[in-house]
Wavefront OBJ file of the C-alpha trace (Angstrom):
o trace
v -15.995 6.361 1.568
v -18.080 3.325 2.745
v -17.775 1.373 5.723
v -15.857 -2.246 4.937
v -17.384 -5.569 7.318
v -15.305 -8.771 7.272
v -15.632 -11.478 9.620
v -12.517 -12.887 10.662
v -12.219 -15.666 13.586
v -15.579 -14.877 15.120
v -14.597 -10.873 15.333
v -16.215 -8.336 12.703
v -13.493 -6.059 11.755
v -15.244 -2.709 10.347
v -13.546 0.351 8.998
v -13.417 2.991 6.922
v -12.411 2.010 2.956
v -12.605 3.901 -0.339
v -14.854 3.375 -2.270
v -14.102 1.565 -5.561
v -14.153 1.802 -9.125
v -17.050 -0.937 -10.513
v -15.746 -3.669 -12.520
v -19.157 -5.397 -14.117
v -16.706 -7.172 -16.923
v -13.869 -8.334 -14.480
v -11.011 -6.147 -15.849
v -7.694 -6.990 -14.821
v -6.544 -3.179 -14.896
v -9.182 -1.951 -13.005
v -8.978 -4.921 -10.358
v -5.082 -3.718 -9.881
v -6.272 -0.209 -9.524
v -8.695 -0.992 -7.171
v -5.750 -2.454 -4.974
v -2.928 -0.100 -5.451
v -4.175 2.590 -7.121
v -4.184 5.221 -4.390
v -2.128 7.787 -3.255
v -0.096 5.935 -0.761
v -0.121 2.135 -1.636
v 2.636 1.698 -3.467
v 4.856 4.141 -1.421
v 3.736 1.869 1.788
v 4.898 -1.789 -0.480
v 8.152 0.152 -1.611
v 9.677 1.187 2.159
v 8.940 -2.718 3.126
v 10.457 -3.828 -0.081
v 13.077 -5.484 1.968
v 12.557 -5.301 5.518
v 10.359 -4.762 8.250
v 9.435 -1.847 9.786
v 7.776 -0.070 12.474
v 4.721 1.990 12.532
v 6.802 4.754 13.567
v 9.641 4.313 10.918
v 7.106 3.974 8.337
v 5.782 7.505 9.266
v 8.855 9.136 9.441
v 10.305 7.379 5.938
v 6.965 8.428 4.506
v 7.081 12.471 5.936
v 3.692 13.718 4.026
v 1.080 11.001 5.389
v -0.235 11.503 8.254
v -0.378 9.149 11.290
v -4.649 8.440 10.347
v -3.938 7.997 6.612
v -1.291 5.095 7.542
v -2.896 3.642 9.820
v -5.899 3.346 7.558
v -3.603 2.592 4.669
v -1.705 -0.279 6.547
v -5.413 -1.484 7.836
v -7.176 -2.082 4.012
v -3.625 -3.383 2.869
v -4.050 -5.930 5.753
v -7.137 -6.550 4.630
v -6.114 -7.314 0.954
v -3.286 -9.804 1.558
v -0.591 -6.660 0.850
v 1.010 -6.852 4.462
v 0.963 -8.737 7.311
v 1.184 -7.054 10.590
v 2.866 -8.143 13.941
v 2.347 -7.500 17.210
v 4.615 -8.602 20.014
v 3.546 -8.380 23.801
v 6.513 -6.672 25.350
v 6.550 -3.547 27.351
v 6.235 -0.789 25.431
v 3.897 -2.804 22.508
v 5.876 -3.155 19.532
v 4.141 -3.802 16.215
v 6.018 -4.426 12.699
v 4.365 -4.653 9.412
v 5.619 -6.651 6.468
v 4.924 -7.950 2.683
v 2.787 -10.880 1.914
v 4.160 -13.215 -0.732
v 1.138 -11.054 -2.445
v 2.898 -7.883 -1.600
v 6.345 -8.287 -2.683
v 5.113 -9.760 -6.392
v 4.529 -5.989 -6.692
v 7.864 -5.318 -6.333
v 9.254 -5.876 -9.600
v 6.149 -4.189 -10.960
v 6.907 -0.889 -8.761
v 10.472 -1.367 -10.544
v 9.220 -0.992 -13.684
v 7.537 1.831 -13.051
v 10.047 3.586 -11.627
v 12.062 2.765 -14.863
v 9.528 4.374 -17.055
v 9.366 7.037 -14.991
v 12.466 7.850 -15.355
v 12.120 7.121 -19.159
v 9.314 9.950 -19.088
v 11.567 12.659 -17.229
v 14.363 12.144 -19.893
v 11.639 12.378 -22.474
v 10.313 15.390 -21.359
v 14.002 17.170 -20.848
v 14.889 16.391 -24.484
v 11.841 18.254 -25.633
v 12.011 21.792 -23.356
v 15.275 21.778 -25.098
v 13.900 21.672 -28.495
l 1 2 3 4 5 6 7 8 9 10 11 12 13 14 15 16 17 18 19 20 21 22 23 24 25 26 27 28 29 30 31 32 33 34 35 36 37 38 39 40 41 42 43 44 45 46 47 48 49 50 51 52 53 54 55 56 57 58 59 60 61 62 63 64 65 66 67 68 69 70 71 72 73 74 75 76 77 78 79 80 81 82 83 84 85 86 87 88 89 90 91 92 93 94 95 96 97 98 99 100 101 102 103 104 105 106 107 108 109 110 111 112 113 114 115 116 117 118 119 120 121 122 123 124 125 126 127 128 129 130
């Protein structure tokens, strides 16, 4: 992991990011993988397919990531244009994330992957029968 600067508004955000795979020849599969290919990325985009939600509810949809992990998750996904996150100043703070127009185009990509997923189970039943 490397540490991430970008100035925004006159305030450097820094934190933690993973490091990335090196693209010298601009490949559009590696680009993509540099954005959502991690562990939790796509999980994140598919609980806010349709809604908004919570810090909170995102942890407890998403039971194996821990609080950090999120919160560094939702942070680089920020970042990227992925989600958009809220605050509101009421007593206690409440904070909701969201997609992006950015975000939800990966929606129908997640989709498809589910599909072939799916695909790839029934694939692999058919042949422990054989």
């Amino acid at each position: 992991m490397y540490l991430c600067q970008r100035e925004s508004s006159n305030q450097k955000v820094t934190h933690m990011a993973r490091k990335l795979i090196e693209n010298p020849n601009d490949c559009p599969i590696t680009h993509s993988m540099n954005i959502i290919g991690n562990k939790w990325t796509s999980i994140i985009v598919y609980m806010l397919a349709d809604r908004k939600l919570r810090f909170g509810e995102l942890a407890v949809r998403i039971d194996k990531i821990s609080r950090k992990v999120l919160t560094d998750q939702l942070r680089e996904m920020e970042l990227r244009g992925i989600v958009v996150r809220e605050s509101y100043a009421e007593t206690p703070p409440r904070v909701e994330y969201s997609l992006t127009e950015k975000g939800a185009r990966l929606i129908p990509i997640l989709n498809q992957l589910c599909a072939w997923s799916k695909d790839i189970e029934l694939d692999l039943a058919d042949e422990k029968v054989r």
